[in-house]
N, C-alpha and C positions, 0 to 999 in steps of 0.2 A: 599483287600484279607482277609480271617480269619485268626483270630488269638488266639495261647492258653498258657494256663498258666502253666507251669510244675515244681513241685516239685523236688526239687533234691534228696532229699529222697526218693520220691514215685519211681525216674525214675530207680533210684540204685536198686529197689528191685525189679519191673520188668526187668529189665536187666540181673538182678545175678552178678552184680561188681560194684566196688566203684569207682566212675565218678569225676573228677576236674572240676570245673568249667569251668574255663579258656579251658581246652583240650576240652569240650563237645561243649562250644560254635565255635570251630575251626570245632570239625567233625559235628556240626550240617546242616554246610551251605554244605557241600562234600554230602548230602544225599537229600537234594533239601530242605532244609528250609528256612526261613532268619532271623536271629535278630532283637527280637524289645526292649529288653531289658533285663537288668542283675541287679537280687538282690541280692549281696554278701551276706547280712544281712539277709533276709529271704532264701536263697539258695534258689532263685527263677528265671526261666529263662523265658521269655515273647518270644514264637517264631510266626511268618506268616508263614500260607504253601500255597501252589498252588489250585483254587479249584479242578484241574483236580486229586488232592490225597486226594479225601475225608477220603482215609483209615487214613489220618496222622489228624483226627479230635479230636483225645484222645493219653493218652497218652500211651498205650497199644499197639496204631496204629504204634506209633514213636519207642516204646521199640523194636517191632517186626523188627523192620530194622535196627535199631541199634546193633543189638544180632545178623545178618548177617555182619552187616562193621564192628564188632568188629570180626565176625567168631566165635563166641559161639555158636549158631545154627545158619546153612547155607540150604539153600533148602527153600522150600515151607513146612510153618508151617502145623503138622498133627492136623486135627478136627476133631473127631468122632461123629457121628448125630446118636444116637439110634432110630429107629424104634418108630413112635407115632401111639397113636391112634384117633387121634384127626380128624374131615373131616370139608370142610366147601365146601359149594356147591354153584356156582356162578351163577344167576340169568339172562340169558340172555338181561333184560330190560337194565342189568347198561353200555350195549353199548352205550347206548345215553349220557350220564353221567361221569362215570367213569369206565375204560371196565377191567382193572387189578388191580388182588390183589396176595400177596403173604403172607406165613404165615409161623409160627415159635414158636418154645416153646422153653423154657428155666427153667434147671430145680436145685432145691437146688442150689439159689442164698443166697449169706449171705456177705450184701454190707456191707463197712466200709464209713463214713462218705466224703471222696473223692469221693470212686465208685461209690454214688450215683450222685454226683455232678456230674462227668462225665459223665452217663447215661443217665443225662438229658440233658449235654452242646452239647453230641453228635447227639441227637436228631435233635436240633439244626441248629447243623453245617449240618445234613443229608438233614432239608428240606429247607438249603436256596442253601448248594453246589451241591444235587445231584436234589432235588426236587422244585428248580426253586420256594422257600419260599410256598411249599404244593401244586403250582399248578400242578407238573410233579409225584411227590413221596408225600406221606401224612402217617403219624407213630404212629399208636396207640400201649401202651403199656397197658394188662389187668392183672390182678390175676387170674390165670389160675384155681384156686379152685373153684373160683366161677360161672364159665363158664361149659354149658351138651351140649356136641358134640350130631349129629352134628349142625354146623355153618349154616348159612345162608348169602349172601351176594346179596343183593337187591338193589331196588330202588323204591320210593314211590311217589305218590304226597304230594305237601310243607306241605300241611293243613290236612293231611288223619290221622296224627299219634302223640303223646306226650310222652317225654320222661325228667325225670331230668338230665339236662346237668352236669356235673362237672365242678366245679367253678360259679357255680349258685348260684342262692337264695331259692332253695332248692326245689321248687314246679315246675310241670309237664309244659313243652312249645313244641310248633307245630314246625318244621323245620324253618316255613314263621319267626315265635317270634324269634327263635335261630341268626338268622340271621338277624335279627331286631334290638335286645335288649341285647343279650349277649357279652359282651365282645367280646370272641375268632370269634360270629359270623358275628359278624360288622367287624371285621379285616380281615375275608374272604370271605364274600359276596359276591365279585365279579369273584372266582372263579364258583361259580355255576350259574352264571347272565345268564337268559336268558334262563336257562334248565326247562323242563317240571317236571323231575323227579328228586330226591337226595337221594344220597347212604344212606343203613343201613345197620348194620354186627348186625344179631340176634344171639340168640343161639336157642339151641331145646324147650326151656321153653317160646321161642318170647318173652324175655327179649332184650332189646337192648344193645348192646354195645360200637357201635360208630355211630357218625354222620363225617363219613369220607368228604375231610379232613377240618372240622371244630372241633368239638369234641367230647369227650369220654361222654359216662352215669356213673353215680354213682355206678353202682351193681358191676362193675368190677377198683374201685378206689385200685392203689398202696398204700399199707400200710406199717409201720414198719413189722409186723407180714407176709407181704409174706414172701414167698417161691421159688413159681412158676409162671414163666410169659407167657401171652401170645401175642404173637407181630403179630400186622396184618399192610401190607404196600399196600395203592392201588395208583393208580396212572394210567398216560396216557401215560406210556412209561415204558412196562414188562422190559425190557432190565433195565432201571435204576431201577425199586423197587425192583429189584432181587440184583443190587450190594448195594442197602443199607441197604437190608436184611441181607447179607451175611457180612456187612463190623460189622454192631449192632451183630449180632450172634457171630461173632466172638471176640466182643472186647467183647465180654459179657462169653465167654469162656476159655480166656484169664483171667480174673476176677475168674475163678474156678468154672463157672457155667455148669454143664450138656446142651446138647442140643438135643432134639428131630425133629422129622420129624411131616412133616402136612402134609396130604392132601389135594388139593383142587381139586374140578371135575368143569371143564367147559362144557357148552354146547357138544351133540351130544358123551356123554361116555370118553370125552378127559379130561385125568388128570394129573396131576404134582404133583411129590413131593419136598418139598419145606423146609427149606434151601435147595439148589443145590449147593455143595461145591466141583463140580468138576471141576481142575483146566482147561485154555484153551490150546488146543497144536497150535504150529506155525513150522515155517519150513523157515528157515535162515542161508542165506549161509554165508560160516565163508570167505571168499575172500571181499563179501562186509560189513561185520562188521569192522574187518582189516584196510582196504581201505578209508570207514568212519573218522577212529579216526587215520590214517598215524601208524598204528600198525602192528606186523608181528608175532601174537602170535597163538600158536598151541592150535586145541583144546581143549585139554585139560587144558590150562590155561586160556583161555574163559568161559568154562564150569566152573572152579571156579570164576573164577569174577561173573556171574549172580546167582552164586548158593548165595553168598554174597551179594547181593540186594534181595536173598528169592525168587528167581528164582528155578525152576529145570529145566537143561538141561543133553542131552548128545548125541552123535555121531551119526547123522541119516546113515538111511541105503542107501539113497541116497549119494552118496560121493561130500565130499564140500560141505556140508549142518551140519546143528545142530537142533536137537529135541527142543524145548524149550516150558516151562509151563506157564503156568502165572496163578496165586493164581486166585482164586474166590475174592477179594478183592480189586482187582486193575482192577478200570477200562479207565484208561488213555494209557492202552497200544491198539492203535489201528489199527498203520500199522509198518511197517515192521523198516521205520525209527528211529520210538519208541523205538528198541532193543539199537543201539548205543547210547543211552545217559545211558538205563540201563549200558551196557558196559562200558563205560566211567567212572560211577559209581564205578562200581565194581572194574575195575581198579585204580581210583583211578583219580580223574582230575587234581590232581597237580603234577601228573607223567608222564602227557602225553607232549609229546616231542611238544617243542614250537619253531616256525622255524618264521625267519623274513617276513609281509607280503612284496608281491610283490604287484608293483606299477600296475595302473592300471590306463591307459590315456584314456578315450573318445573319440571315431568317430561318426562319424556319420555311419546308416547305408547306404549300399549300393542305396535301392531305395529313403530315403530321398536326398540322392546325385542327383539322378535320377531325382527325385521330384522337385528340387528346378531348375535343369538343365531345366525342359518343363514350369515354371512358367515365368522366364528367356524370353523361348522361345514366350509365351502366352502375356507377356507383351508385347514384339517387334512385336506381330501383332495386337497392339492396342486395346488388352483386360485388363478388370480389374479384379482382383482379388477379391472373394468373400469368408467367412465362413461360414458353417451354422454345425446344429448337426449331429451327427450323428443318435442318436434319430429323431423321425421322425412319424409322423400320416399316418395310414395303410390306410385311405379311400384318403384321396391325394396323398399317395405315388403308391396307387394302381387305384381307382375306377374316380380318377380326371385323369387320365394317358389310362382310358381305359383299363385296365390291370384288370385281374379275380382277386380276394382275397381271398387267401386262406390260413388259419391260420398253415398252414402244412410244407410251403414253406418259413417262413421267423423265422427269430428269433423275440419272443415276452418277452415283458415285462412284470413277475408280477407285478398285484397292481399299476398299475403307478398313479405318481401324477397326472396328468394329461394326459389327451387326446392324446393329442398334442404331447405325445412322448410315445406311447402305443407299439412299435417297431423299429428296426432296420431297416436302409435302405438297400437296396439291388443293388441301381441306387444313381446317385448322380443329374440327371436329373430335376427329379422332384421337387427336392430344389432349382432349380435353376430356375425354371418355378415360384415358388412359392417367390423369391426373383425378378423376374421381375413383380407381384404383386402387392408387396410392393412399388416398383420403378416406376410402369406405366407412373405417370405425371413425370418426369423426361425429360429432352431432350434425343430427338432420332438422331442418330442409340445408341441400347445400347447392348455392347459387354461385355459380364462378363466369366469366367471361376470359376470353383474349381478345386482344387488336393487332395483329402482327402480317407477318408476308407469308404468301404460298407462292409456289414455281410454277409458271405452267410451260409446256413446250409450245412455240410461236416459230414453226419455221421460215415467216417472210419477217422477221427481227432480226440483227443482224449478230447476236448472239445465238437465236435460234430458240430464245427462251423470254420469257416475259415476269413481271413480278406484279403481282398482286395486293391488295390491303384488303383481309376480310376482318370481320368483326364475327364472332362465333360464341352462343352463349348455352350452357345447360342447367336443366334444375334438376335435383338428385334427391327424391326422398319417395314416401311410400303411395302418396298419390298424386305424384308429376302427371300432368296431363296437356291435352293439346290447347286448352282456354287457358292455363296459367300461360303455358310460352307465349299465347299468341297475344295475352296482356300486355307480356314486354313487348313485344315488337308493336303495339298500339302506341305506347307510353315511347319510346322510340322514334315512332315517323310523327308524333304529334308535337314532343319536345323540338322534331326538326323544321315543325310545319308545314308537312308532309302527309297528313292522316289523309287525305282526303286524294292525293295521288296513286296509291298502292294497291294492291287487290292481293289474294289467293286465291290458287287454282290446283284443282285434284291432277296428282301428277303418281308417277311409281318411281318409288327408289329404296333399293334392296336394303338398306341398313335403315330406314323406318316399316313401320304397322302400315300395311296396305289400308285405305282409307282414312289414316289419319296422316297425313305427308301433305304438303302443299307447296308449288313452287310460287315463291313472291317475288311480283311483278308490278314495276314502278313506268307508269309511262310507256307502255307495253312492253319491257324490258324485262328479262330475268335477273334479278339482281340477286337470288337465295332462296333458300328452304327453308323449311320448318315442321316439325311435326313429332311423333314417338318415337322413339329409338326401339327396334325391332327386338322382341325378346330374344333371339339368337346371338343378336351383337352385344346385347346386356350380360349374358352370360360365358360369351367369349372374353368380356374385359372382369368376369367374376365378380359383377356385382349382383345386388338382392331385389333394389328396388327399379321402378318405375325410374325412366330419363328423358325427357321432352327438351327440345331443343332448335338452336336456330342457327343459320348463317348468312351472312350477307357480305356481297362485294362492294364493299366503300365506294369503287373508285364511278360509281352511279350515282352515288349518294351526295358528292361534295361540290 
């Protein structure tokens, strides 16, 4: 996890009070950080944060919540974005490329030798926590004096264009060179592996600016002598280069910097302006925040605990619910969950009432009981017991079976390693067909079962998929037939008590003998089949003999 370095001095003066060492590293871990060390001598404290608090990358980020747990200012810090004029127009090519950019100025900066350090460390922290090390998010910082609106934001081919990189050796190279020979661009080459075209952010003079995100050109280099910045974020996920847009804008505001607006126009008249520093609203009911943390507090004493993490909340109009904001800054808050640990926070976690756990013995479930009961029974009629995956190959499990394939009806697997387990089975049959395969030269009669899970798709589950227990058995020798299988399944519902509820009924299904197939139904229920196994499917798994066979869905049966 990252980690940073914080002055005790610096933190005292962002804060507005005088901090104990000792007290600061107790409320450090109560706001979600961890210690990594302590320098009495240097009044210096080494913390880790979580990457999912990019905002906690600086220490401006840290002061900002600690000014709430301490209750010096509570609520959602105010930022004011004046009105820019500034435009940068986005090029429809850089969908193949890189398709978002956001943008930002900052204005009468006057860094002192930390701030700058910070500025750059948060950088940093922004393109390994929020931008996946530039591949997700990429952060150019320019001198906005030296920049004529408007922008442009392109894509070119490698070899088409020249420009001096920053931290070069001073003379003109093609994108292909950039990435060849340059430092920064050997270090990121493989972000654009592969692409036809690579981004460029010009200005109105087609001076370049950046070679996102690899690097910046020379015309717009940080100086001691700025003033004014201009901050451009592109990347492959708007969602993230907007929070580390807003997370940099604001530590950089926090610092006593001005901030202005940009615009950027995308394709088709569609524009944004950009920082967007409007907070998110949520809608959270106070019974289960409560209920969460074993708490019984009124809202209005909720509404100050979140206000105290830099929250704003207050009293929806819905009743039994709370308004709640969430800064432009914070992007870990994402479900509803998320609110009780702020809560918990804000309350305070070593306040919260601590009750003895209760023991908690292991059973089994009910159809493993069930399960282990018909394996019992599947032994005693001279079956063996078999494993196999559940994973499972869609042309055996379907097209060796006789059976239509259709990629609509079964659960699939992205990406598989392998073939051989490209989806889910549906049947536990056809593994068993494919285990007497394997076994062919074996001596005969060969009686094997499984008890295991199949997948089926269940659009109204909230996975979208459901899990099954069949029981699935075959007999393999020269005169398998429909009376030995349909002995076991006798021997089966009679062991369960059950003879006398079940029936079969002539049914078609393409991987048995037309007329010898029967669907078994318990209680007017289809609970399985049973019947030959079609000589086509016999010979698609390259066996010699006869195979009769059964299967049933447990979850009827227990």
């Amino acid at each position: 996890m990252p980690t940073l370095e914080l002055k005790l001095e610096r933190l005292e003066k962002l804060v507005g009070r005088k901090l104990e060492i000792n007290k600061l590293e107790y409320d450090l871990q109560w706001i979600g950080l961890d210690l990594e060390d302590i320098n009495e001598e240097e009044q210096k404290i080494k913390v880790e944060y979580n990457p999912n608090r990019p905002d906690f990358s600086s220490p401006e980020g840290i002061a900002r919540t600690l000014k709430g747990y301490y209750e010096i200012e509570m609520g959602i810090p105010s930022f004011e974005i004046n009105p820019g004029k500034i435009e940068l127009n986005v090029d429809p090519i850089v969908n193949k490329v890189r398709p978002y950019i956001v943008c930002g100025v900052v204005r009468d900066i006057d860094l002192d030798e930390d701030e700058v350090a910070t500025l750059m460390n948060i950088q940093e922290h922004l393109h390994w926590a929020v931008g996946r090390d530039r591949k997700k998010v990429a952060i150019g910082v320019h001198d906005l004096d030296k920049i004529k609106s408007p922008l442009r934001y392109t894509a070119v081919k490698p070899d088409s264009i020249s420009f001096i990189p920053l931290h070069g050796d001073g003379y003109p190279m093609n994108l292909e060179e950039i990435l060849l020979l340059h430092e920064k661009g050997m270090e990121y080459a493989h972000i654009l592996e592969d692409k036809e075209v690579y981004p460029l952010i010009f200005d109105n003079n087609d001076e370049i600016l950046s070679f996102p995100p690899i690097i910046n050109g020379t015309l717009t280099t940080v100086t001691d002598d700025t003033k004014n910045l201009f901050l451009d974020l592109t990347g492959t996920n708007f969602k993230a280069i907007n929070l580390a847009l807003n997370i940099l804008s604001t530590t950089l505001a926090d610092m006593g910097a001005g901030l202005e607006s940009v615009k950027v126009n995308y394709l088709k008249g569609e524009s944004i302006i950009t920082p967007d520093l409007t907070p998110e609203k949520w809608e959270v009911e106070i019974g289960y925040l409560n209920d969460y943390l074993g708490l019984s507090l009124s809202s209005k004493e909720i509404i100050k605990c979140f206000r105290r993490v830099r929250l704003n909340a207050e009293q929806s109009k819905k009743k039994g619910y709370l308004d709640i904001w969430v800064p432009p800054f914070r992007g870990d808050i994402i479900h509803i969950v998320d609110f009780t640990e702020e809560y918990a926070i804000g309350y305070g976690y070593d306040k919260l009432p601590r009750t003895m756990r209760e023991g908690c013995i292991g059973e089994y479930h009910p159809i493993q009981i069930f399960s282990n009961k018909i394996r019992t029974i599947m032994i005693g009629a001279g079956y063996l017991e078999v494993l196999n995956f559940i994973l499972t190959n869609s042309e055996k499990h379907y097209n060796y079976m006789n059976q239509t394939y259709d990629e609509k009806d079964h659960v699939q697997i992205l990406n598989p390693i392998s073939k051989e387990f490209n989806t889910t089975r549906t049947t536990i049959l056809p593994k068993l067909m494919e285990t007497l395969l394997y076994n062919r030269s074996e001596e005969k009669p060969i009686r094997i079962f499984e008890v295991g899970d199949v997948i089926l798709l269940a659009p109204n589950e909230e996975t979208g998929a459901k899990r099954e227990v069949h029981l699935s058995a075959v007999i393999y020798h020269e005169y398998a037939d429909f009376t030995e299988i349909r002995s076991t399944l006798d021997f089966i519902m009679t062991s369960l008590g059950r003879q006398t509820e079940y029936s079969i009924r002539p049914e078609i299904n393409a991987s048995f003998i037309n007329g010898r197939v029967g669907g078994i139904f318990l209680n007017g229920d289809k609970v399985g089949e049973i019947g030959e196994i079609h000589p086509e499917v016999i010979l698609n798994f390259k066996l010699e003999f006869p195979v009769a066979a059964l299967e049933l869905n447990l979850q009827y049966l227990f």
